[in-house]
N, C-alpha and C positions, 0 to 999 in steps of 0.2 A: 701183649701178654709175655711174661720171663719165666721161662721152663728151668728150673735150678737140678742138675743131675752128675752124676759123675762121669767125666771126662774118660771116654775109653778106646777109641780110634787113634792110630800115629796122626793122625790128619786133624784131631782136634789138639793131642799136644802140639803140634806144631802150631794153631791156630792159639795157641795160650803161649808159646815164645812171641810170637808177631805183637801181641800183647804188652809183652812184657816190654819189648823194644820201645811201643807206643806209650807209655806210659812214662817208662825212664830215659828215653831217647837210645837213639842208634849204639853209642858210644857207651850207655849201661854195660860193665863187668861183669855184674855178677848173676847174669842170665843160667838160667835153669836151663840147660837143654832136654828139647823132647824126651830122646832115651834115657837121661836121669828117669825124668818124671814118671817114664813109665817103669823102669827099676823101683822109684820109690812105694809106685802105688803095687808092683807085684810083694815088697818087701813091709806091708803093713800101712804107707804112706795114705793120703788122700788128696784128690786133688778135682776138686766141684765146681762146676760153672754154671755161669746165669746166661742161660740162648734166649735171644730173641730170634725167632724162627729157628732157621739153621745158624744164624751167626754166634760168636761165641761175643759176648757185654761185659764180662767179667769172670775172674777165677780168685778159688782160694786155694792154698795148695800147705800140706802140714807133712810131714816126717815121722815115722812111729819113732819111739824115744823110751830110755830110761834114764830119765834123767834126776838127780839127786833120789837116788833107789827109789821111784815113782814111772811103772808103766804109766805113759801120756803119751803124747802128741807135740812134738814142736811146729808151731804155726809159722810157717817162713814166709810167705807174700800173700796178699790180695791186693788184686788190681779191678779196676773199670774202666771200660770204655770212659774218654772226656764226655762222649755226645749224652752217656749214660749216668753221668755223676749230678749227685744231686736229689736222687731216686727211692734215695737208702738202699742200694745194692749192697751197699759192702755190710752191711749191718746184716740182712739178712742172707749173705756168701757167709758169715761167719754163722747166723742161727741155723743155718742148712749145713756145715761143719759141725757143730754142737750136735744137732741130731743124729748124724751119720757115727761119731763118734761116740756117742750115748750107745747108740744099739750094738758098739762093739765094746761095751765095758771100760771105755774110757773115759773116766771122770776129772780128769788132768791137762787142761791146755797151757803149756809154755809158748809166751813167741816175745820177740824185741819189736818194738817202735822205737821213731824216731822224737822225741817230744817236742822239738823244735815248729815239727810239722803240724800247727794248731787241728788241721783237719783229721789228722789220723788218730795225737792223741784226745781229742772230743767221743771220738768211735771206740775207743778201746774202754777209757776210762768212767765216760760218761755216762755211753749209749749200750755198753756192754758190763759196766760193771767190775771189768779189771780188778786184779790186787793188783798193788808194786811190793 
């Protein structure tokens, strides 16, 4: 059973860098550190994850934004667990995103993919509906 809820302990942001590492390897730059995340989420951000028990499976994490004169949301990573992929997590980290962000009057999500990566753009464009 995946409990999707938002991330609000330094012990769970940390447990979504350990993540991030896992996913992008040791040597990933562009790691979000814990006290960002939590800056971002005290500063309008969100940042949701999929626990299986207490463990954290996956996270989405977004930026509050005005971006081209548009209150939104920029969507900067989701990741899963390897052991978890495959599951549809990330489809539903981003419909559990959409939700959370509907009830705060945000109708506007920005975020970059890579299109290279056939699996992420199928989940953006396909599975979610994307504009480009």
């Amino acid at each position: 059973m995946i409990e999707f809820r938002t991330l609000e302990t330094l012990d769970e942001m940390r447990s979504c860098v350990k993540l991030q590492h896992a996913t992008w390897g040791e040597g990933f730059s562009d790691v979000v550190p814990a006290s960002v995340l939590r800056i971002s989420q005290k500063t309008g951000g969100l940042l949701g994850g999929a626990f299986a028990g207490e463990t954290l499976v996956g996270f989405v994490y977004s930026l509050f934004a005005n971006f081209e004169d548009t209150i939104s949301h920029w969507s900067h990573m989701l990741a899963v667990q390897s052991s978890a992929r495959g599951e549809g997590l990330g489809r539903r980290l981003k419909l559990f995103q959409r939700e959370k962000l509907l009830t705060r009057g945000i109708r506007t999500v920005f975020w970059t993919f890579d299109p290279m990566v056939a699996r992420n753009a199928h989940l953006n464009l396909n599975r979610l509906g994307a504009t480009v």
